[in-house]
N, C-alpha and C positions, 0 to 999 in steps of 0.2 A: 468435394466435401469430405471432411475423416468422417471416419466410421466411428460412431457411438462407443463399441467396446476397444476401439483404437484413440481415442484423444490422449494421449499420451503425451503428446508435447506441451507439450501444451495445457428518515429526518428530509425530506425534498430537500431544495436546494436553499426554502428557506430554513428550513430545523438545521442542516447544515452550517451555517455563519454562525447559528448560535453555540456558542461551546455546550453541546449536550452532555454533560460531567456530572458524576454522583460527588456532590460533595459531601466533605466530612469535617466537621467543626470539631477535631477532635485535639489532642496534643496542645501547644506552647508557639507563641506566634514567634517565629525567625527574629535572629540575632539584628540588633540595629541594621539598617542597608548602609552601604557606604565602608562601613567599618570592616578590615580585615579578621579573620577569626582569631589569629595568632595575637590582637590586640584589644582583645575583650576580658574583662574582669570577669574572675567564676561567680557564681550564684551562690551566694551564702547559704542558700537553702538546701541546693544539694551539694556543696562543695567539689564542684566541676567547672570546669573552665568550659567557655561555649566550645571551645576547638575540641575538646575531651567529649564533651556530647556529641559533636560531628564526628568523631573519627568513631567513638562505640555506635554510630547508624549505619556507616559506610561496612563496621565489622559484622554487622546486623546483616548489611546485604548480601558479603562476602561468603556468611554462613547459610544462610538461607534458601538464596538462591539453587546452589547443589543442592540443596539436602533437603528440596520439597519440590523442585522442578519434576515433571518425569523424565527431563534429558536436555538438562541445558546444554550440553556440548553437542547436541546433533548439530547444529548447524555456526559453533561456535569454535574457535580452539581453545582450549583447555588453560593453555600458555598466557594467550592473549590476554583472557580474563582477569589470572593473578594478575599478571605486569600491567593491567592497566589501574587496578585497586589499589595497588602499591604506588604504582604513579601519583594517583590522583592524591592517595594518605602523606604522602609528601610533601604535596603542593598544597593543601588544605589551608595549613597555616596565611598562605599568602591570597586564600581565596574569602570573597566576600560570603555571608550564608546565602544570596541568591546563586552564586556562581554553584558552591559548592554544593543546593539542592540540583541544578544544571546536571551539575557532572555525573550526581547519582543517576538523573535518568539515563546516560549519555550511556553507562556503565550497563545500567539492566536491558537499556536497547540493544545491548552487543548483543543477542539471542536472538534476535527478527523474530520475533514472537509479539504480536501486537494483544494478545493476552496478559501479557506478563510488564510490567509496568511501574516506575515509581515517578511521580512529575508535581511539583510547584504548581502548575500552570493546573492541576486537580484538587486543588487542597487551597481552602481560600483561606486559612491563615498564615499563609506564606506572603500575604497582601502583594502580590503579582496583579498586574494592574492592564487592560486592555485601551488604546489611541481610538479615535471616535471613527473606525472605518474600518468595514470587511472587504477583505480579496478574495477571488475565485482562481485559483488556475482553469481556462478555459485551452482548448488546442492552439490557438495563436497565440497565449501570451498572458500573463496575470492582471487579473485588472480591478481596479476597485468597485465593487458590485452596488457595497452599501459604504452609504458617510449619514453623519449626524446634519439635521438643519444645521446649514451655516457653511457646509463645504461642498454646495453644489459643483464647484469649479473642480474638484477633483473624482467627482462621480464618473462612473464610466471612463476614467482614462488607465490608457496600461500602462504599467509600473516598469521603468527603466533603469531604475536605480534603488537601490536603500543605504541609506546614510553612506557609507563612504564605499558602497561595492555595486556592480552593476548585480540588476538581479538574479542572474544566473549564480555569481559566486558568493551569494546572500544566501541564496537555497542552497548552494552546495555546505556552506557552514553550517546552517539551522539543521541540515536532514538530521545529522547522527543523533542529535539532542531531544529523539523520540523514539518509542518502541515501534516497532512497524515491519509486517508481514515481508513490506514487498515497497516497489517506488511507487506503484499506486494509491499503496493508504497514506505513505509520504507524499504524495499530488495534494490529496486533500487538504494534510495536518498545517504543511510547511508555511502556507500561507496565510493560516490562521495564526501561528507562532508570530508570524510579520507584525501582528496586531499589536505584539505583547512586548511594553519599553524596556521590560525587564530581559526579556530575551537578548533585545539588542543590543543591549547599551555593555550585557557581559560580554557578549558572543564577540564585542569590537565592532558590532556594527555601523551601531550609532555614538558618538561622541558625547550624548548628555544622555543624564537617566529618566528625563522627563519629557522628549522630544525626539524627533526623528527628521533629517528631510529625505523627503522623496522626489524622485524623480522622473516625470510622467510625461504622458506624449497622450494629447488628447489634438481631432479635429485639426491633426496634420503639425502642429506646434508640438514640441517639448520645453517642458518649465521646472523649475523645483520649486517645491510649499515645503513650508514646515510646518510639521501638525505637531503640535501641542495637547498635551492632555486638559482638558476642558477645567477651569479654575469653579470651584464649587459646588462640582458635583462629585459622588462615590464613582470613581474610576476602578474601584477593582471589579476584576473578571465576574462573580457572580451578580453583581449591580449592572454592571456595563450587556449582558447577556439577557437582560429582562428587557432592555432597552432597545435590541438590535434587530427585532424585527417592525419595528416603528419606522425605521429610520427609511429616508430615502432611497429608492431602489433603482440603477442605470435603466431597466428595464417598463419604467412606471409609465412611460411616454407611449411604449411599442406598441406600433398599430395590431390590428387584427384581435383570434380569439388567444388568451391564455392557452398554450401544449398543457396538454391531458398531464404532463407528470410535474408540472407546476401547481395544478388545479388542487383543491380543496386541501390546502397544507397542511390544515389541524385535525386533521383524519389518519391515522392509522392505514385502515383497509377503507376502501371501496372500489366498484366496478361498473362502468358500463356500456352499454350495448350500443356501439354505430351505425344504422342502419346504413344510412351513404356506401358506406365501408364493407358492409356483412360483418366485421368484428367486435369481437368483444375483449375488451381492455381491462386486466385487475389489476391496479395496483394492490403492493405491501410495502408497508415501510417496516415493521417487521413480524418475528416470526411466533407471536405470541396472542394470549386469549386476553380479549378486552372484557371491559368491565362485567359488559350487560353482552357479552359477547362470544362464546369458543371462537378458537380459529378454525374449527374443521365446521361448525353451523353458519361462519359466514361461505364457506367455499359451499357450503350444501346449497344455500341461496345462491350463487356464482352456477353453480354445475344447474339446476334448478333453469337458470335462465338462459345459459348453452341448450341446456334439450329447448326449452323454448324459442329461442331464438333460430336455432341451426345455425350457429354463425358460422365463414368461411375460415378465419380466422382467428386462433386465442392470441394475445398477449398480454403476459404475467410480467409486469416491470418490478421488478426488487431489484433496480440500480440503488436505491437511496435506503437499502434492507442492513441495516446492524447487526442482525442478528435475532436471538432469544430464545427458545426452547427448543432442540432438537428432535425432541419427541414428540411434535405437534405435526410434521410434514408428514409423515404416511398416508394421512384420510387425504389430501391434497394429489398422490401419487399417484395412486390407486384409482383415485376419484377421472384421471387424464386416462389413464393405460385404460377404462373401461369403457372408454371414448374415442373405439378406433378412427371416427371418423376425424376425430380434431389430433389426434398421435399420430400424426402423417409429418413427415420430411417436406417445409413449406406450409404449413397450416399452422403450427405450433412454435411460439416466438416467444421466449425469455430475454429479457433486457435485463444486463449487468453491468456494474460500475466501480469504481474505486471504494466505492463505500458497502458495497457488498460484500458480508465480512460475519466470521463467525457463526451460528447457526443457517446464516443466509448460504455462507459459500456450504455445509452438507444442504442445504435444498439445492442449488444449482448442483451437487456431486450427483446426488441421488434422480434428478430431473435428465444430468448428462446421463447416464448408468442406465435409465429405465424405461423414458421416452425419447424420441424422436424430434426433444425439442431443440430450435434453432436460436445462437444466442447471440446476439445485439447487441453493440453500446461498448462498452470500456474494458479492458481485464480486467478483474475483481481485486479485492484488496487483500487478499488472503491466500496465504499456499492450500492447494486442494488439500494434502494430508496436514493437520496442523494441530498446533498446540490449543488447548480451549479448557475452558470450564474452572476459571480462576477463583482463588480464595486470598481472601484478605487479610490482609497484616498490617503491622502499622512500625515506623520506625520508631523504637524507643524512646528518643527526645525530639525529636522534628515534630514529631506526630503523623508525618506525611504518609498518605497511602500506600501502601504497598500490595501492589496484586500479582499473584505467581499461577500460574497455571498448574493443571493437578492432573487432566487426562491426556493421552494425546489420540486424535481423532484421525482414524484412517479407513474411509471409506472409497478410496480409490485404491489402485494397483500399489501393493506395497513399496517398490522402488519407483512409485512415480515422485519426485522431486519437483516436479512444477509449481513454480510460484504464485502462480494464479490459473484461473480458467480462462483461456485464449478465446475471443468474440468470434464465431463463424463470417458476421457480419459488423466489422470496424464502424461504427459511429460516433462521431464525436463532436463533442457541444462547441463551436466557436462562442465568441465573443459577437460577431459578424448575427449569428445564430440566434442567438438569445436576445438579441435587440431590433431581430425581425419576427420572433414568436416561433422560429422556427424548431422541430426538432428533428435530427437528423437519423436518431433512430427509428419514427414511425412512416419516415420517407423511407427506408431503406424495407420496412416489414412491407410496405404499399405497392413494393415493385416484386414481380413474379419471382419467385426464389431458384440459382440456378446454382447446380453443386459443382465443387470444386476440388482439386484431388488434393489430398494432405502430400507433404512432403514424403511423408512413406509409403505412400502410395508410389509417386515418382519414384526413388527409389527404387522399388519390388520389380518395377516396369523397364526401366531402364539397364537394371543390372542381370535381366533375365535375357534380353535382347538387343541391350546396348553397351555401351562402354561408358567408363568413368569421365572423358570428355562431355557427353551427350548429357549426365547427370547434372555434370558441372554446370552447362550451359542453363538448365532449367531448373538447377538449385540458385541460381545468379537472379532469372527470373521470378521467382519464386516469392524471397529476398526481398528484390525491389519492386516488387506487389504492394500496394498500400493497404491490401484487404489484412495482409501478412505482416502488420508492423509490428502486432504485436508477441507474433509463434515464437515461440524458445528454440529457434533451430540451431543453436549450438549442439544444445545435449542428442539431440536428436542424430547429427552427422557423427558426434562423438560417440555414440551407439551403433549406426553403421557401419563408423572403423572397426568397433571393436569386435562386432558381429564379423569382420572380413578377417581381420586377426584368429579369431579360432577356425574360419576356413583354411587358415596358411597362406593367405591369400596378402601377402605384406606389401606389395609396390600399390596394390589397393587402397590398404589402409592408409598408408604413407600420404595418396592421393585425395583423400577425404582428409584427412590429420590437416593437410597443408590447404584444403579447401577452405577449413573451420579458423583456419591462421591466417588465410586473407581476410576472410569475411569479419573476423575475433581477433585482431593483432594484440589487445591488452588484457587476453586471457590465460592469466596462468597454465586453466589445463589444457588448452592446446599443445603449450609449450611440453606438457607431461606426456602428455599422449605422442606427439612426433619423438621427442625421447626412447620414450619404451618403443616404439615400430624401430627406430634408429636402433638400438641396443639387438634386437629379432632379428636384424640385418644382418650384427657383427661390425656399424659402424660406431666404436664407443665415441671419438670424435665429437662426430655428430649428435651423437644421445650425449654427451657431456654438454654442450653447449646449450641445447635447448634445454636439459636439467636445470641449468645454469640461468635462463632466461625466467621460468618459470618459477624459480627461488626469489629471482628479485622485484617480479610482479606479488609474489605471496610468500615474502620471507620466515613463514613460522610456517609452512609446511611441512612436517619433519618427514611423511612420508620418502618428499622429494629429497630431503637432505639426505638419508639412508642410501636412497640410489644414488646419491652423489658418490657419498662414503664410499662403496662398496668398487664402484666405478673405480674411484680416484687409492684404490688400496689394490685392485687386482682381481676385485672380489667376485662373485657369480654374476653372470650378467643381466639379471632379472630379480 
């Protein structure tokens, strides 16, 4: 088990389907569909050609973005950004006004900041339109969750295709064309984008702008339907979203009781006590005061019913937490750490999830940082330090939203980089799961909790009384741990080189650099790091080559190009 002050590496499921979106009726409804912008007549009103309003929005973003981010290049190149504006300002002309609202998001995603944001798919006068069926990505496979009366036959079956690509390189299209932390808030989005013909039909996915086929494997058969959008009814997204929790559910049939983090959806908070169990169960779905409600006087009632109760067990589920007020969790913090009997290691059980995001991910920072508690379920959707607390703008003629981020929030270790909070305990919803009432998280809290060494731990142990062999072999195991799918042990081994590097200790480093190269073969900095140990050596050779390797994995690194330079000129060798 890591150590608390060492983690370093590291809407339920119905509000979920529904596009949870602030809309905004704001702006001029998009250019015909269909029509290219470079072949639209200007608007006598404001004597602008539709291309001329699109290209002053895309300069809107161009401007904007720097100059109210608190740091859009932390995780961006600099480079990148112009050459892709410039790109897109190019191709404009020969793009539709769906395509080229697309590309603006495609553009503001390059930040992985899921705060920061411009999308169609928000802004219902873009008339972006949703197909009569929700997906879930579950651990097996995407599957359709919900369909309208009338497509019983495609309920519950998993998705093997979409329109002309298998679904793996359907997802890999769709992912960039959203803003997102991490690939867990992308788990969530990608498949709701699946929903939306407008998406497809730019992206090339699907061949018509009003239809898709799919291609699905239900009950051991694979078949293709073609769904159509429903004739006489309002298919766009905010009509279609009122609708989607009516619709038929894969799961409507499954025997037994409803899982607790299914149970009472149109609830916010509630909690209760299992006697069977000795636990006590709260959900959040998020981090804010309801109507008739504070969020610290419902946890009063929560805490209130732990002393009464003595339960053996907490569990606080905010897998399906959004987020909301950062300033609300302290009475919640405080309220646990004064509760030594339930702040024990194995008593105290937080569930997280891909949609754990924003105020949610500082509760789980601040829950990692202060108790004892043990975390469950999915990595979260969000990098532990992150960008938050957005403010809204709007593009000057689109009208379409625009949200930028304004603070940046860092309540963990200042160079911690980790893209999410790593689960102690890996659980994950099957397909399998959900259609037996199962949940795999509250099996996993039911069984007696047994700790387990972090990677750094190994490490400390092995390098104190072992050798870099012995490391090898139970960083290999480690690895292919299923508890460990989801530990960031790149950065981590790239830390222990670099830690052996300033002992002088190079055939070391060297050994880890090349550990991180088996395990990581299509990561750039691998390649950076055997470079630099390479160059420590005196073997320029070698550090040319992997320079060399790691340039054409991340060609705008200019860091790396420097050391090419300097390399390939005579120049110092560091």
């Amino acid at each position: 088990m890591r150590s608390r002050s060492k983690r370093f590496a590291a809407a339920s499921l119905f509000a979920l389907f529904v596009f949870s979106m602030s809309i905004h009726t704001v702006g001029q409804a998009f250019a015909p569909a269909g029509l290219k912008l470079g072949e639209i007549r200007g608007d006598d009103s404001t004597n602008k050609s539709e291309l001329q309003k699109w290209k002053e929005d895309l300069e809107y973003i161009k401007k904007m973005l720097p100059e109210k981010h608190p740091n859009l290049f932390h995780r961006l190149d600099k480079e990148r950004f112009y050459s892709e504006i410039a790109k897109v300002e190019k191709e404009l002309p020969e793009m539709t006004a769906n395509r080229a609202a697309l590309e603006f998001e495609r553009i503001v995603g390059l930040a992985r900041d899921g705060h920061t944001y411009t999308s169609p798919l928000y802004f219902d006068k873009s008339g972006f339109r949703l197909f009569p069926y929700a997906m879930y990505a579950f651990s097996d496979g995407i599957y359709i969750r919900k369909a309208s009366p009338g497509l019983e036959d495609i309920l519950g079956a998993r998705v093997v295709g979409i329109g002309k690509y298998d679904v793996s390189k359907a997802f890999e299209i769709v992912e960039p064309y959203m803003s997102a932390d991490n690939e867990m808030f992308a788990m969530e989005y990608v498949p709701r984008y699946f929903g939306c013909p407008e998406v497809l039909y730019e992206l090339g996915i699907s061949e018509h702008p009003d239809s898709v086929v799919l291609r699905l494997e239900k009950e051991g058969k694979v078949f293709s339907k073609r769904i159509e959008l429903p004739k006489g009814e309002d298919n766009k997204i905010p009509e279609v979203r009122k609708r989607i929790k009516d619709w038929p559910d894969a799961r409507d049939k499954a025997p037994g009781e409803t899982p607790l983090h299914l149970q009472n959806p149109e609830e916010s908070k509630w909690f209760r006590y299992l006697p069977d169990q000795k636990l006590m169960y709260v959900h959040m779905k998020d981090v804010m005061n309801s109507e008739n409600e504070t969020l610290e006087q419902f946890w009063e009632k929560a805490f209130a019913e732990i002393d009464s109760k003595k339960p053996e067990k907490l569990v606080v589920d905010i897998r399906y937490n959004g987020g909301g007020n950062n300033q609300l969790v302290r009475p919640i913090i405080r309220g646990i750490i004064q509760r030594p009997e339930i702040d024990k290691e194995g008593r105290l059980f937080v569930v997280i999830g891909r949609v754990t995001f924003s105020a949610a991910q500082n509760f789980t920072n601040m829950l990692d940082i202060w108790t004892n508690a043990i975390f469950v379920g999915e990595p979260t959707g969000s990098h532990v330090n992150m960008y938050g607390d957005a403010v809204s703008y709007e593009l000057p003629n689109s009208g379409m939203r625009f949200r930028i981020s304004s603070l940046f929030w860092q309540n963990k270790h200042a160079a911690d980089e980790s893209k999410w909070t790593t689960p102690d305990l890996v659980a994950e919803l099957s397909f399998a799961d959900y259609m037996k009432n199962r949940d795999p998280v509250m099996e996993k809290v039911a069984k007696p909790f047994e700790p387990r060494r972090s990677l750094r731990e190994i490490a400390l142990a092995e390098f104190q009384g072992g050798t870099l062999e012995a490391f090898r072999e139970k960083a290999i195991a480690f690895k292919n741990d299923p508890e460990n799918k989801y530990v960031e042990i790149e950065p981590q081994i790239e830390y222990f080189g670099r830690e052996l590097i300033k002992l002088k200790r190079f055939d070391s480093a060297l050994g880890m650099f090349k550990l991180n190269k088996e395990f990581f073969p299509k990561s750039w900095s691998v390649y950076e790091s055997l470079g630099d140990v390479y160059l420590l050596k005196e073997d320029r050779e070698l550090a040319l080559k992997n320079f060399r390797r790691s340039l054409e994995l991340n060609p705008g690194n200019r860091r790396v190009q420097k050391k090419m330079e300097d390399l390939e000129s005579g120049g110092k060798k560091h």
